[in-house]
C-alpha positions in Angstrom: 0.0 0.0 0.0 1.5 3.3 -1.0 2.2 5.7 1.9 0.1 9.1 1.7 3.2 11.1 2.7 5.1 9.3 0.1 2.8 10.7 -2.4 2.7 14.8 -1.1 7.0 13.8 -0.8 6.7 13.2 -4.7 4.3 15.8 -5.7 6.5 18.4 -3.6 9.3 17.1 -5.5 7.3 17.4 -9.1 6.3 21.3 -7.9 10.2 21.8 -7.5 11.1 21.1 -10.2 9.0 23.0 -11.8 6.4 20.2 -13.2 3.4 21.7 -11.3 1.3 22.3 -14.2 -0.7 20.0 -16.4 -0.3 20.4 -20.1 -2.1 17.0 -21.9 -5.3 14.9 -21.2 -3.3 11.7 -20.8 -0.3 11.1 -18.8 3.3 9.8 -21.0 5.0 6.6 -19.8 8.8 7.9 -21.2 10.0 4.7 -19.7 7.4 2.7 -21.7 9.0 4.3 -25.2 11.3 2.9 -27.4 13.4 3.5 -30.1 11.9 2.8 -33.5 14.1 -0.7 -35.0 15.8 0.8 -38.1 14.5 -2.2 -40.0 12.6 -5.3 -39.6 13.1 -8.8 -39.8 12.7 -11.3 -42.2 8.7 -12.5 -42.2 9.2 -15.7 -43.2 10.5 -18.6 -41.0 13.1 -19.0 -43.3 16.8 -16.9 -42.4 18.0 -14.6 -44.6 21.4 -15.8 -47.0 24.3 -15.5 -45.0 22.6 -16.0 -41.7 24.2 -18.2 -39.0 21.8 -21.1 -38.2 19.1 -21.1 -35.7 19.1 -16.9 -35.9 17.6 -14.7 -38.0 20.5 -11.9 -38.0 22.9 -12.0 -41.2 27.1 -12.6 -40.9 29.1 -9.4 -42.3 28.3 -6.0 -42.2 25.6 -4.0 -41.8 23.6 -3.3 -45.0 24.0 0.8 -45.1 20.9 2.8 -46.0 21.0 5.8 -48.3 20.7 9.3 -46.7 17.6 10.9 -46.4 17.7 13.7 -49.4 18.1 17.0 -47.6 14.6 18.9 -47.2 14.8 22.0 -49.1 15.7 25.5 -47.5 12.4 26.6 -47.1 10.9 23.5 -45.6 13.8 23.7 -42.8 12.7 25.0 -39.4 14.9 28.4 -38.6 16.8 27.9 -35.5 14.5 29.6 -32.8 17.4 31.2 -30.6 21.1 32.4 -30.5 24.0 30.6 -29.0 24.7 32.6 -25.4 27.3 34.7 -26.7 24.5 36.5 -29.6 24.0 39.9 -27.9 19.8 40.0 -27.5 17.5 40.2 -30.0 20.5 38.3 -32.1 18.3 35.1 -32.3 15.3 34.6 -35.3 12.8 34.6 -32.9 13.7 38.0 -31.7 13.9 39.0 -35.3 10.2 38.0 -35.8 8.8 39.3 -32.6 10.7 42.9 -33.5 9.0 42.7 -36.6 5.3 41.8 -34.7 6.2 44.3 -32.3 7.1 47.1 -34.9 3.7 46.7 -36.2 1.5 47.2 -33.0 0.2 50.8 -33.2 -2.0 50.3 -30.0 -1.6 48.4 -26.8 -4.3 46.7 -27.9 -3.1 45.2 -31.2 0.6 44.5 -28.8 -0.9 42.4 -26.2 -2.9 40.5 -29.5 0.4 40.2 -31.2 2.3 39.0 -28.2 -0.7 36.3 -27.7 -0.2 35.2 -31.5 3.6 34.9 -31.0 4.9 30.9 -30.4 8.6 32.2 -30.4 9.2 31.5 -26.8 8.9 27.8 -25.6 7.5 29.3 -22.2 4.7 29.6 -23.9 3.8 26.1 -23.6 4.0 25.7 -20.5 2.8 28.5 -18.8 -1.3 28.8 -18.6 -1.7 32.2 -19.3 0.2 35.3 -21.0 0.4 38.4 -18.5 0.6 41.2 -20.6 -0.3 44.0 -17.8 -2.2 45.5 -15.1 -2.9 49.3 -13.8 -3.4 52.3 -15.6 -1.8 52.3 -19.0 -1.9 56.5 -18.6 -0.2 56.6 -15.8 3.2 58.5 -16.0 4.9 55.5 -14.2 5.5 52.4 -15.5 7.0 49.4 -13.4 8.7 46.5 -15.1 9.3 43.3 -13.0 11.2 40.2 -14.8 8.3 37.4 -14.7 5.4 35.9 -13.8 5.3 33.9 -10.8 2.7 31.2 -10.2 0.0 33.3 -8.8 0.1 35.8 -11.6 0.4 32.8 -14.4 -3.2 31.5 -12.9 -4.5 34.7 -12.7 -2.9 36.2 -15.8 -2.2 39.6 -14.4 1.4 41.0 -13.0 1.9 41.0 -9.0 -0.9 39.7 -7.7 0.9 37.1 -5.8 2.5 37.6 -1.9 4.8 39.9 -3.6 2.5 41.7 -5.4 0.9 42.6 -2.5 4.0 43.9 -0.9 4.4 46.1 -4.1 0.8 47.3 -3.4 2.0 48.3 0.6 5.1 49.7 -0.7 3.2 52.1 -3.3 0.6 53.2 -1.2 2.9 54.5 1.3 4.1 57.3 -1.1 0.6 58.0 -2.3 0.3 55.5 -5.1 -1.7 52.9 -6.3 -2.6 50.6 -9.4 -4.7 53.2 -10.6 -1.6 55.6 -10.6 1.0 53.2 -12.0 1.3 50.4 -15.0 2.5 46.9 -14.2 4.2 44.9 -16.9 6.9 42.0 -16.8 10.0 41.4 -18.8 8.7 37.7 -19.8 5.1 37.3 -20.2 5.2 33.7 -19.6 6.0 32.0 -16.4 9.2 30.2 -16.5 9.0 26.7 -15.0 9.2 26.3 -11.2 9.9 30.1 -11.1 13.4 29.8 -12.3 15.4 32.4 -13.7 14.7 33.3 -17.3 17.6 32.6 -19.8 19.3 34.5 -22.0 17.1 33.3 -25.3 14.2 33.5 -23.3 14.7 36.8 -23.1 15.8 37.8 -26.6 12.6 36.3 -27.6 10.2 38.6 -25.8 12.3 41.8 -25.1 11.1 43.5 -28.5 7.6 43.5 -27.0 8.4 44.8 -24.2 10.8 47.5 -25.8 7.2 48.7 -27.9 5.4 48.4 -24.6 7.2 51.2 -23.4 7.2 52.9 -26.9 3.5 52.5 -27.1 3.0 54.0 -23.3 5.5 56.4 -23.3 5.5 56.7 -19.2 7.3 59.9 -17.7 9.2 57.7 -14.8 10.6 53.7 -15.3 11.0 51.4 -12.1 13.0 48.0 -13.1 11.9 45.5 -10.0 14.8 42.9 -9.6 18.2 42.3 -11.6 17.0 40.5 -14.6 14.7 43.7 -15.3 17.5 46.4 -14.2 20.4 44.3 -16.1 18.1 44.0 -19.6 16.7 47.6 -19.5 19.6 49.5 -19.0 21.8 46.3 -21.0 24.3 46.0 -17.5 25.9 43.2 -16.4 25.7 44.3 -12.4 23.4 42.6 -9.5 20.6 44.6 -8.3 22.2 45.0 -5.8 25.0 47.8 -7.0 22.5 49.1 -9.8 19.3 49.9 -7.2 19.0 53.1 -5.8 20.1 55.1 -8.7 18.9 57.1 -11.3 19.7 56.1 -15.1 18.5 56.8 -18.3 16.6 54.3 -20.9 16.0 55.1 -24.6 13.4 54.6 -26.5 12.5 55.9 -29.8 14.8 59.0 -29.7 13.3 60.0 -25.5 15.4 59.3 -22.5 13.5 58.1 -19.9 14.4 58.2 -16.2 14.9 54.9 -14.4 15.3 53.5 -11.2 16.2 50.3 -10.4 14.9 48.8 -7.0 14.8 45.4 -5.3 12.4 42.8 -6.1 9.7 42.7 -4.0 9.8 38.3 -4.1 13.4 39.4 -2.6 12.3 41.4 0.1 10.1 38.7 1.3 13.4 36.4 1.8 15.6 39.1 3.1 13.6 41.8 5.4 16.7 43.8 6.5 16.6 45.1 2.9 13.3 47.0 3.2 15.2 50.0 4.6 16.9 50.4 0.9 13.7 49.8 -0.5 12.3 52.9 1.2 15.1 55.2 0.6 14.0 53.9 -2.8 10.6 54.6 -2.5 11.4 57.5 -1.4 13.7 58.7 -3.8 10.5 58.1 -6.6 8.5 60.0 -4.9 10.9 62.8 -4.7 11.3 62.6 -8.8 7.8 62.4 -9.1 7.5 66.1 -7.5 10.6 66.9 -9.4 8.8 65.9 -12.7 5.6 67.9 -11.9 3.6 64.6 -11.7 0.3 65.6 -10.0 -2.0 62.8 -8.8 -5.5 64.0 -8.0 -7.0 63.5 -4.2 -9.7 61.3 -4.6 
């Protein structure tokens, strides 16, 4: 009789790993598969010439088998992504999705395009696209680097435990989803919440890039390295880029930007709230600076 713990022991294990999602009717026996026998044997009771008695398998060599003809150029799958050393956007599938991208001319017809796009093998296995959340008129715009598990159910950005640290955070300068837009980096969860890679990222950043384009927000807050590190194109933690205010470009406008801790990494190491809120406050401060004017109600 199988032990009940056993079972939560392996289903802990499976969520670990990432495999905490169901993506077919029917379950796979791998195990069960085999390879395909590159030819068969003889049907008749008879061995073949040449064979050694009582067997059915022939002395000598191997007969060879002619190659496959090559399938012509168009017929050939493009290689989705770069080899890690292609700076971003390098790969074909950023290529395509710069192109898809390029012609969005409304959020609208972005978030459709990015729902079209099957460039990104997170796509597969995530359950929903997160394109955004908030107010897309709002003059700040904050960019985490991807759906968590929470947010991949719900298919909105933050709306997890650490989204709702974000929304404590924001309200204590005055702000709230109504004042800000939420977007992400990835739109697709990556399994088991691990970090995106390098591909991964290539892949969707040209949406992202027209998201800001299309939104044109007066302030940028990168939450987390992988957001900081691909926006302003750094190869520095979080922790040495946060706190400071730099520049990204888009479309000919500089755009200030401040990089600030994760809130997911708040939650596993409290004593660095208090840079947080000098953070905080420090876009607060730039929001006066700017002029930005919220009104009362």
């Amino acid at each position: 009789m199988i032990d009940v713990c056993d079972i939560l022991d392996a289903l802990r294990w499976h969520a670990d790993v990432g495999c905490d999602e169901a993506i077919g009717d029917e379950p796979t026996d791998w195990a069960a598969l085999t390879a395909r026998p590159v030819g068969r044997a003889p049907s008749s009771g008879a061995p073949a010439a040449g064979a050694a008695p009582g067997t059915g398998m022939a002395r000598g060599p191997s007969p060879t088998r002619a190659p496959a003809p090559a399938a012509p150029a168009s017929a050939r799958p493009a290689a989705l992504f770069a080899s890690p050393d292609q700076p971003l956007g390098a790969s074909e599938a950023g290529i395509q999705a710069r192109a898809r991208a390029g012609e969005a001319q409304t959020l609208e017809a972005l978030e459709a395009a990015l729902r079209s796009f099957d460039g990104c093998p997170l796509k597969a296995t995530a359950m929903n696209t997160v394109f955004a959340d908030g107010n897309p008129q709002a003059p700040v715009m904050l960019i985490g680097e991807a759906p968590g598990e929470d947010e991949d159910r719900q298919g909105k950005p933050f709306v997890g435990v650490s989204g709702k640290l974000l929304d404590r955070m924001l309200a204590q300068i005055g702000l709230d989803r109504g004042k800000v837009y939420i977007s992400n980096i990835l739109p697709w969860r990556p399994p088991g919440n691990r970090s995106p890679t390098q591909a991964e990222v290539a892949a969707c950043l040209p949406f992202l890039e027209r998201h800001v384009e299309l939104v044109r927000p007066k302030l940028l807050v990168a939450l987390g390295g992988v957001s900081a590190k691909t926006l302003l194109n750094r190869a520095e933690g979080i922790t040495r880029l946060r706190g400071q205010w730099k520049t990204y470009e888009v479309a000919g406008t500089a755009i200030p930007l401040m990089p600030m801790l994760h809130p997911a990494y708040l939650l596993r190491n409290p004593i660095a709230k208090r840079e947080a809120w000098r953070d905080m406050l420090a876009l607060q401060q730039r929001i006066g600076e700017e002029g930005i004017k919220y009104s009362q109600d």
